[in-house]
C-alpha positions as CSV (number, residue, x, y, z in Angstrom):
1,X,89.6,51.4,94.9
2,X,92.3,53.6,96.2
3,X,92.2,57.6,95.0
4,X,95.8,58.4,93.1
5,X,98.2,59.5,95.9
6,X,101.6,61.4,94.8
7,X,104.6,59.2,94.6
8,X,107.9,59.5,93.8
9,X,107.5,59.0,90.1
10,X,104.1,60.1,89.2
11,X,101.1,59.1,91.0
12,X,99.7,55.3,92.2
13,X,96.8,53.4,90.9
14,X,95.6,50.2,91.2
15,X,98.1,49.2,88.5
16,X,101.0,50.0,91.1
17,X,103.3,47.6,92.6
18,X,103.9,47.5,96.1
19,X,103.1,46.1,99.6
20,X,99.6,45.3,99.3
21,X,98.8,43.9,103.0
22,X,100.8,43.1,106.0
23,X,99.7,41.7,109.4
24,X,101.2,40.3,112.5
25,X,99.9,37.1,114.7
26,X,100.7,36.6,118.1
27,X,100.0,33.4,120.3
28,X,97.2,33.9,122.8
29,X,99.6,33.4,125.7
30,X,101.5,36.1,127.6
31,X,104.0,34.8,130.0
32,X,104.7,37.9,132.7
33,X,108.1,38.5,133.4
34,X,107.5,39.3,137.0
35,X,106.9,35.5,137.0
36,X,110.4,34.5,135.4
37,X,112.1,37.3,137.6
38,X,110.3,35.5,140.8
39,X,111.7,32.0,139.9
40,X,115.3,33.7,139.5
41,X,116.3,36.5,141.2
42,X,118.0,34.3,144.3
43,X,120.7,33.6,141.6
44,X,120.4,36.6,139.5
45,X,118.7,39.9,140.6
46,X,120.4,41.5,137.4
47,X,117.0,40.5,135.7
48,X,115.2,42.9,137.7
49,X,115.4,45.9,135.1
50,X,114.0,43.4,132.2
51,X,111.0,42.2,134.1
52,X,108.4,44.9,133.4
53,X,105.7,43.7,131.0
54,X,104.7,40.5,129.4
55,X,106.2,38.3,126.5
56,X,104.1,36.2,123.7
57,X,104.2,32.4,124.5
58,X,103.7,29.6,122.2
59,X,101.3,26.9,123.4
60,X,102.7,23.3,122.9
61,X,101.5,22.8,119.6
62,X,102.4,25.9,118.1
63,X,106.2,26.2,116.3
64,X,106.9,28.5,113.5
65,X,105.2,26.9,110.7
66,X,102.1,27.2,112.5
67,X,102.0,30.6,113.4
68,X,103.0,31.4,109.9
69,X,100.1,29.8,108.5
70,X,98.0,31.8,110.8
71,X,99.8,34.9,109.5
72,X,99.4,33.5,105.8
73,X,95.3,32.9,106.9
74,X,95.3,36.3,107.8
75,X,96.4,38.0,105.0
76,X,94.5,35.7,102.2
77,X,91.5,36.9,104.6
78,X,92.7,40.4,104.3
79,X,92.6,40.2,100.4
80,X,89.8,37.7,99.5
81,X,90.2,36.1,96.0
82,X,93.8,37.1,96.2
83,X,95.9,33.9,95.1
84,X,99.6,34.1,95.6
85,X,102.1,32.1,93.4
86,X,104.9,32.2,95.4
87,X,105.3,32.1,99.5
88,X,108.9,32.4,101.1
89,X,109.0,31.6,105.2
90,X,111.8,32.9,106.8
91,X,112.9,31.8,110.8
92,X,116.1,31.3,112.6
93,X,114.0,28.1,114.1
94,X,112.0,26.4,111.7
95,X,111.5,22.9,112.8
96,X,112.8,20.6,110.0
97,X,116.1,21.2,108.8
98,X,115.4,18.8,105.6
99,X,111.8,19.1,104.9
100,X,110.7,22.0,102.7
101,X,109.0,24.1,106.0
102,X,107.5,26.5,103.5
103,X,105.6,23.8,101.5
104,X,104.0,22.8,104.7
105,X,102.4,26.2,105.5
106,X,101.7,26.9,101.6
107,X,99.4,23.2,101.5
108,X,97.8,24.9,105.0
109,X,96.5,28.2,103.6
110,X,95.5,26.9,100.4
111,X,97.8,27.9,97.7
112,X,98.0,26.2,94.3
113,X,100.3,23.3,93.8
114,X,101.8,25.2,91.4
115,X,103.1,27.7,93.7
116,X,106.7,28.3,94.3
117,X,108.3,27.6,97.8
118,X,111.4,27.8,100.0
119,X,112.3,28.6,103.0
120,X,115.1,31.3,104.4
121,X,117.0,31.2,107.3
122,X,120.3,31.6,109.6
123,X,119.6,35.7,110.1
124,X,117.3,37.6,111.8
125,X,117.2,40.4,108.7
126,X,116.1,37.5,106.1
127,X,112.7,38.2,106.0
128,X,113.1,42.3,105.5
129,X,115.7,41.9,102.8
130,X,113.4,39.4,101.1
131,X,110.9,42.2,101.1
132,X,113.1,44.7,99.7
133,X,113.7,42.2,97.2
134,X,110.4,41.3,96.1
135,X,109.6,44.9,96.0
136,X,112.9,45.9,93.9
137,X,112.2,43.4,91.1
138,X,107.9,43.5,90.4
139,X,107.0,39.8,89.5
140,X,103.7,39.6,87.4
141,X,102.5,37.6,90.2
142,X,101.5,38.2,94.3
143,X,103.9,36.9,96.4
144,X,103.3,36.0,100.2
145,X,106.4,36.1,102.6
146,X,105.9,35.4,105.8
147,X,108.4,35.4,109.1
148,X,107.8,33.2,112.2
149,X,110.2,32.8,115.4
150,X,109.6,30.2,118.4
151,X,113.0,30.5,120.2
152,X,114.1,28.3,123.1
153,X,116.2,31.0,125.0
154,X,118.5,29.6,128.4
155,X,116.4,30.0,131.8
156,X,117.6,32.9,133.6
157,X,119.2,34.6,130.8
158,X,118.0,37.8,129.2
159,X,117.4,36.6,125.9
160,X,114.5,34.4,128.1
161,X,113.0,38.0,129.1
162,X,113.9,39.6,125.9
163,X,112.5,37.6,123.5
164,X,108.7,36.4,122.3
165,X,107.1,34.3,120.0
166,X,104.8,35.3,117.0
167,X,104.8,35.7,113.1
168,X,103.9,38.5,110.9
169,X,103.6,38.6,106.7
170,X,103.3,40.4,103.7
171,X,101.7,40.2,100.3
172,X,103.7,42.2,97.4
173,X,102.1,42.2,94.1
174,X,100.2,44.8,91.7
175,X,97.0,46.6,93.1
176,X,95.7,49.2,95.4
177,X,98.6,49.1,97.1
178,X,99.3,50.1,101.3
179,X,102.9,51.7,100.2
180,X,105.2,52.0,97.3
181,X,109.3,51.1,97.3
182,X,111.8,54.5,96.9
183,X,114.8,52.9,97.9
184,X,116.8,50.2,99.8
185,X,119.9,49.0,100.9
186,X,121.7,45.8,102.1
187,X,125.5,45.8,103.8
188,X,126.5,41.7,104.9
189,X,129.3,41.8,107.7
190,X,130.5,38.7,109.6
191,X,129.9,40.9,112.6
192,X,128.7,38.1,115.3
193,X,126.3,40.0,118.3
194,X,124.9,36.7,118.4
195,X,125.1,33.0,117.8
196,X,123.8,29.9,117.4
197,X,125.2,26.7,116.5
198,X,123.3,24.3,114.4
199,X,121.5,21.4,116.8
200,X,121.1,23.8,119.6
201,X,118.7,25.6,121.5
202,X,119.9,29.1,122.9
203,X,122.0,31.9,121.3
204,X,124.9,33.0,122.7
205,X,125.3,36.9,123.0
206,X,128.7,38.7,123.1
207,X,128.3,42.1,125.2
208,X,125.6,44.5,124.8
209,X,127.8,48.1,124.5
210,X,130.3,46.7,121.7
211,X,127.0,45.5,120.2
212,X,125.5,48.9,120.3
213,X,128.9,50.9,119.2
214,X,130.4,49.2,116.8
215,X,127.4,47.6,115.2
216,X,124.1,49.5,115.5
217,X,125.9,52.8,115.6
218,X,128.1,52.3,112.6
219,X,127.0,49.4,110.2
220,X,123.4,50.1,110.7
221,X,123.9,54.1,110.4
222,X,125.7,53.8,107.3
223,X,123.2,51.4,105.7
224,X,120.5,53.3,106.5
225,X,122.3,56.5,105.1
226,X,122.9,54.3,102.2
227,X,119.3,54.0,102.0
228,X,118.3,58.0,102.4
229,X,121.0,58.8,99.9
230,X,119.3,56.6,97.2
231,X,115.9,57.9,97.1
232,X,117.3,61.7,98.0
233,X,115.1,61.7,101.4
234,X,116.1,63.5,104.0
235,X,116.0,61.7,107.4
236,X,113.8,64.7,109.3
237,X,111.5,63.9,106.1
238,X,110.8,60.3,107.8
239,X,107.5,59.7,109.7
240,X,107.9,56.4,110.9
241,X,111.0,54.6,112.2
242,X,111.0,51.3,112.2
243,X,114.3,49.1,113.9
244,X,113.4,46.1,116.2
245,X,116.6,46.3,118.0
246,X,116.3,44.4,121.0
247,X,118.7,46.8,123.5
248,X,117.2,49.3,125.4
249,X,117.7,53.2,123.7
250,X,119.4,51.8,120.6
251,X,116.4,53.0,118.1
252,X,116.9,56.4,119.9
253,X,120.3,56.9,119.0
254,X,120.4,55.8,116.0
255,X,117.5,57.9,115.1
256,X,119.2,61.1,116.5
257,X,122.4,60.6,114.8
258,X,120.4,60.4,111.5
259,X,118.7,63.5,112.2
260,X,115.6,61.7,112.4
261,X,112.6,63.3,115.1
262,X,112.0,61.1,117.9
263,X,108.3,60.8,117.7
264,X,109.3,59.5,114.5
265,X,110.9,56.2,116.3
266,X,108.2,53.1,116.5
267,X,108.2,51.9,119.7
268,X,109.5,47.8,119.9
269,X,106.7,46.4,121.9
270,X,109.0,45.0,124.2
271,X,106.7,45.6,127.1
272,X,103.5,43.7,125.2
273,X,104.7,41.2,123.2
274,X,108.7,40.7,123.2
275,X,111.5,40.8,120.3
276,X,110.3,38.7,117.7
277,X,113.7,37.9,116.1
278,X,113.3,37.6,112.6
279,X,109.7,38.6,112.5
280,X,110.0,41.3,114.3
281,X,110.8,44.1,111.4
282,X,107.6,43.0,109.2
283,X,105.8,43.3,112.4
284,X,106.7,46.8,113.3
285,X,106.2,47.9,110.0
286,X,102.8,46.4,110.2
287,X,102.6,48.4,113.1
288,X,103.9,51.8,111.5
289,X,101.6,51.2,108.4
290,X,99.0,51.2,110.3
291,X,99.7,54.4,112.1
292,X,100.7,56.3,108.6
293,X,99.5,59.3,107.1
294,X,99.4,59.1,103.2
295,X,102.5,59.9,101.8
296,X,104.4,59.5,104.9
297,X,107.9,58.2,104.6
298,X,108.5,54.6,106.6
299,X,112.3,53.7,107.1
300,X,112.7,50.0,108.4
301,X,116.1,48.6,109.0
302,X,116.4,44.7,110.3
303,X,120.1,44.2,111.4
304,X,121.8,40.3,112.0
305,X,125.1,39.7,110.1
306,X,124.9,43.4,108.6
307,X,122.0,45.2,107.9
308,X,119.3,45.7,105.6
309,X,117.6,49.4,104.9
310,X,114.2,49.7,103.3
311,X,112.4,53.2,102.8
312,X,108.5,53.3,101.8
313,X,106.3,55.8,100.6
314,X,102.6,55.0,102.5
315,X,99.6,55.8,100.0
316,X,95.9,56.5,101.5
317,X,94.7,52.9,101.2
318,X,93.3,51.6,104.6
319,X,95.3,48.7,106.2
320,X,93.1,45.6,105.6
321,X,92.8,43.6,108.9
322,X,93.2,44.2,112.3
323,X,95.3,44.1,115.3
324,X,96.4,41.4,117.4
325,X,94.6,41.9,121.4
326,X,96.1,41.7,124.4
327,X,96.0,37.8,124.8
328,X,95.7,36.2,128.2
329,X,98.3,36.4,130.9
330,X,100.2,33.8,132.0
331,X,102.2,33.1,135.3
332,X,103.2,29.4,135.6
333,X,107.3,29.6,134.5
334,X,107.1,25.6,134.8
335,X,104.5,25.8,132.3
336,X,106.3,27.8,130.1
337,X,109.2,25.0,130.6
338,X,107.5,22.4,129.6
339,X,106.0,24.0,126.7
340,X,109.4,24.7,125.7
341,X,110.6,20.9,126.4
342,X,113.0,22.6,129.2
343,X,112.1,20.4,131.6
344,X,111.1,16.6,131.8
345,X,107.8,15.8,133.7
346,X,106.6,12.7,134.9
347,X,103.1,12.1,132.9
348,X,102.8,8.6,133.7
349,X,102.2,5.5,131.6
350,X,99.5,7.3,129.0
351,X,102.4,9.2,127.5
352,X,104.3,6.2,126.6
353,X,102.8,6.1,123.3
354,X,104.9,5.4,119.6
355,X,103.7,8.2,117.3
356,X,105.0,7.4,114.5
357,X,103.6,8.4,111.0
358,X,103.1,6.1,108.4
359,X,104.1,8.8,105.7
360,X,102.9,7.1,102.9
361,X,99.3,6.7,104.6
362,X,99.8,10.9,105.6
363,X,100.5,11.6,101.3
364,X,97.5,9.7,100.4
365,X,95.3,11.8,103.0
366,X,97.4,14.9,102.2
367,X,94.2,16.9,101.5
368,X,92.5,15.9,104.3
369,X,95.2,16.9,106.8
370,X,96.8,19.5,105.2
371,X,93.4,21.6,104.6
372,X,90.6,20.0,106.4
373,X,88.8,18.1,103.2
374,X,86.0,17.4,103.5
375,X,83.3,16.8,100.7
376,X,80.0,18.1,99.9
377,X,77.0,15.8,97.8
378,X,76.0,17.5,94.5
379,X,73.2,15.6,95.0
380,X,71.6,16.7,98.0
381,X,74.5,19.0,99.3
382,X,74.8,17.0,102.2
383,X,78.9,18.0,103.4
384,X,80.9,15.2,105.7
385,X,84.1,14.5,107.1
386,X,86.3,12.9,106.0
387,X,85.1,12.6,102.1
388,X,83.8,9.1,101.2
389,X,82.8,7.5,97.9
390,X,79.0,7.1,99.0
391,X,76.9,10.2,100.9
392,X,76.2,9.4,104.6
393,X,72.8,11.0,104.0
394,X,70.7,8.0,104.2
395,X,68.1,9.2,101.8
396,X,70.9,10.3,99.4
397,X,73.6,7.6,99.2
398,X,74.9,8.7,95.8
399,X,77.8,7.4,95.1
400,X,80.7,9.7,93.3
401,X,79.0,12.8,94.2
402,X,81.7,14.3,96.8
403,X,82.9,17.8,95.9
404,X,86.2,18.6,97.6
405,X,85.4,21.4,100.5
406,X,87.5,22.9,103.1
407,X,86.6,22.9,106.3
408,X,89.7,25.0,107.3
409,X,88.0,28.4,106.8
410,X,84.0,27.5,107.5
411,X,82.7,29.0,110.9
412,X,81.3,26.3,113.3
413,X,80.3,25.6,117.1
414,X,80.1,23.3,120.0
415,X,77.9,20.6,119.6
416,X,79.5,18.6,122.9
417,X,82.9,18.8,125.1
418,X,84.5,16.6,127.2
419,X,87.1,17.7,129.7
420,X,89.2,14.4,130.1
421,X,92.4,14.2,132.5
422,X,92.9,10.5,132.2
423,X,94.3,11.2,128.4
424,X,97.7,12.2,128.0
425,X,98.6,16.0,126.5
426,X,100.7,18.2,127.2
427,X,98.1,20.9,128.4
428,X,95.4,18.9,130.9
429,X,92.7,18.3,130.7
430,X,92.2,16.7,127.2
431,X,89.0,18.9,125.8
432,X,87.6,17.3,122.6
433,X,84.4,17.3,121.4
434,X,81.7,16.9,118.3
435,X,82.1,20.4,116.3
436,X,79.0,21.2,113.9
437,X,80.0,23.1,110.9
438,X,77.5,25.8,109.3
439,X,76.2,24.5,106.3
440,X,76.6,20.8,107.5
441,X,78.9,18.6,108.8
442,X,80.2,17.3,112.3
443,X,83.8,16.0,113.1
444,X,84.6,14.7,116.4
445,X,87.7,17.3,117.1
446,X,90.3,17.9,119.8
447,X,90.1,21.7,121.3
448,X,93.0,23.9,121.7
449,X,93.4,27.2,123.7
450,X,90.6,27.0,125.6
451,X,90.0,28.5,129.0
452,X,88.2,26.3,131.8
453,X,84.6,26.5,132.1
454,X,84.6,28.3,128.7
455,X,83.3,25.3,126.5
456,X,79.5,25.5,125.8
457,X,77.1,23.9,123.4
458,X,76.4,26.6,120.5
459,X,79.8,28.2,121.5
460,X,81.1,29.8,118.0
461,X,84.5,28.2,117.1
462,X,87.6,28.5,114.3
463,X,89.5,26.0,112.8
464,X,93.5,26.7,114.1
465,X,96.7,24.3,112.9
466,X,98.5,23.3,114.5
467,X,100.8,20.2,116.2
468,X,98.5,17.3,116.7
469,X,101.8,15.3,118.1
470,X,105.3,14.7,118.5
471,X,107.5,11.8,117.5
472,X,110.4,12.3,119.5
473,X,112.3,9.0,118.8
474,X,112.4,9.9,114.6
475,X,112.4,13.7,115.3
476,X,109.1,14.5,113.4
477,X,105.6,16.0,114.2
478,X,102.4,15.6,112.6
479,X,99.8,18.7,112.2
480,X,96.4,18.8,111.9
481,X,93.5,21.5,112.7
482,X,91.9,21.9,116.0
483,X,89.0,23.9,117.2
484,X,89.3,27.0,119.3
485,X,86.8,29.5,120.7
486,X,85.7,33.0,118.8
487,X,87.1,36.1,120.6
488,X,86.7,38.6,117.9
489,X,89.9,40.1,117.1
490,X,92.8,39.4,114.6
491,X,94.9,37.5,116.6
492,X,93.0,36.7,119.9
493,X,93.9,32.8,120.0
């Protein structure tokens, strides 16, 4: 229970609308740019000034629907008993162009069947503008939006520094609520920094100055003026500035032509994690959120194809969650190209395998792979994978006993791991293993981000989703949960 904090309109109680969580996920990954710049600067040195720091790297299984249903796990764990009837994903690269993405990720964290879906995309300002949105117009129900980016940028090109992978999310309904909406402001302009064409990997950028001149400095400055005029805020009255552009010093002048105070400006993260494209404004403002003073003033701006403005009002209720950790570095740039299927390697005869889904097989076991069913006895509470119409417990054996129980969400540990590099994935070795649930229950399960030598019977493990494999020949992948090791923090994968 929050204590009333003055708003713009009176003061906010638990009956308020508003953001009510945020949070950001990162993959475990961190690919060092040194490590890029090493591979490249015989044929372009140029990269030199982008290669300090470290970018967020998706494994091989992870695209953007998985990394927003660890964002959407995140927040439902942020809120518990919170139950959202509506989820919107928005990314530049989700990975089916006619396949309802957002349906995938909603069956993944667990939301009723009932619960309306879709899916935004083609701008990198989709996800803030859906936001300002959601907050404009209260709905009698929470709604979940959430923003995930995998981009495939060219090798040796800046975007390839520039850019990282990673999701981030919000939950907007009526509560104890993290900040309240004064005012916001949208302006669409055909105004093309950047491109990609449909059925292709990497964007195309147009030059970086006429980027910065005519479009940050005048359609973004007038939204965002827009924005201030609305709610009658003045811009030295703003705490926290949040704009994820991804050129060097833009934020700065943009913030000094508006009069706002640079401490004020949020810094990118460039140096940590990377520009997260279309999640990067929800992340920053995760990021800001978490650094605000009650009754601060937060001013987020997402630009692509105009801009959109968004000025909050932070209340004294503490951010629930945590923050994502460092991750683990990285410095193998073929890895990285293979991960991003940049590069064909030879893997020999065990990878010449036909994966294709029998879909009507995959809609009758929906529950199971979607979210990890299992079933529990009500006879003798006995729980096993997958759900059967008899009990394995041989003193039980009821039949039409099993209770439907997730598995998705239980904590567990190592029972046994092999290391195999015979089979074929796209990470060696192979590391699978029996996992032993608390409260009952072992599945034999494959392992994913794991370090070597770290498996160990009795190690404590999560349940992560993510790509179990690709068809390549019919242009589909199937998901399914793996098992990863406990690190402690919100988003240490």
């Amino acid at each position: 229970m929050t204590t009333p904090t003055p708003g713009p309109s009176g003061p906010i109680d638990d009956a308020a609308h508003g953001l009510l969580a945020t949070t950001r996920y990162l993959p475990r990954l961190r690919m060092e740019r040194s490590a890029v710049l090493a591979q490249h600067q015989w044929m372009a040195p140029g990269l030199r000034g982008l290669a300090k720091g470290r970018r967020s790297m998706a494994s091989w299984d992870e695209d953007s629907v998985t990394m927003a249903v660890e964002a959407g796990r995140q927040l439902l764990q942020a809120l518990p008993g919170c139950t959202p009837a509506a989820l919107t994903l928005a990314s530049t690269t989700l990975p089916f162009a006619d396949r309802l993405n957002a349906a995938i990720v909603a069956a993944a964290v667990g939301l009723p069947d009932a619960a309306a879906t879709r899916d935004l995309a083609s701008s990198p300002r989709a996800a803030l503008g859906e936001l300002a949105a959601a907050l404009r117009r209260p709905a009698p129900h929470v709604q979940m939006l959430l923003a995930a980016e995998r981009r495939i940028a060219r090798p040796a090109s800046a975007q390839e520094m520039i850019q990282g992978d990673g999701a981030a999310g919000a939950l907007v309904g009526h509560g104890p609520v993290l900040a309240t909406h004064l005012a916001s402001a949208t302006r669409h302009a055909d105004f093309v920094d950047h491109f990609r064409e449909a059925g292709h990997d990497h964007d195309y950028g147009w030059e970086e100055r006429w980027v910065r001149d005519e479009g940050y400095m005048k359609l973004a400055l007038g939204t965002l003026r827009q924005c201030l005029a609305e709610a009658g805020a003045a811009a030295a009255d703003v705490a926290h500035f949040v704009m994820p552009a991804p050129l060097a010093k833009v934020n700065d002048a943009v913030a000094k032509k508006l009069g706002i105070a640079p401490a004020a400006v949020v810094p990118a993260g460039h140096e940590t994690a990377g520009d997260l494209g279309g999640a990067q404004p929800l992340a920053l403002l995760d990021v800001a959120l978490r650094a605000a003073a009650p009754g601060a003033l937060i001013l987020v701006a997402a630009f692509g194809s105009g801009c959109d403005a968004l000025l909050l009002r932070r209340t004294d209720r503490p951010c629930p969650g945590g923050e994502p950790d460092a991750g683990k570095p990285e410095t193998s740039y073929l890895k990285y190209l293979s991960f991003t299927g940049q590069i064909e390697l030879e893997w020999g005869m065990r990878a010449e395998m036909d994966n294709k889904t029998a879909l009507t097989a995959a809609w009758r076991e929906h529950g199971r792979m979607a979210r990890f069913e299992g079933g529990r006895c009500s006879a003798c509470g006995t729980v096993q994978f997958p759900r059967t119409g008899v009990c394995v417990n041989p003193a039980c054996r009821a039949q039409g006993t099993q209770q439907v129980l997730s598995l998705a969400d239980m904590p567990a540990c190592v029972l046994s791991h092999t290391s195999d590099f015979l089979a074929y994935t796209p990470h060696p070795p192979f590391q699978f293993g029996h996992v032993d649930f608390e409260g009952g229950g072992r599945v034999l399960m494959e392992f994913a981000d794991t370090d070597a030598g770290e498996l160990a019977v009795g190690l404590p493990l999560r349940m992560v989703y993510r790509v179990k494999e690709f068809d390549r020949l019919r242009g589909f992948r199937r998901y399914f949960w793996k098992a990863t090791p406990v690190r402690g923090a919100v988003g240490d994968q």
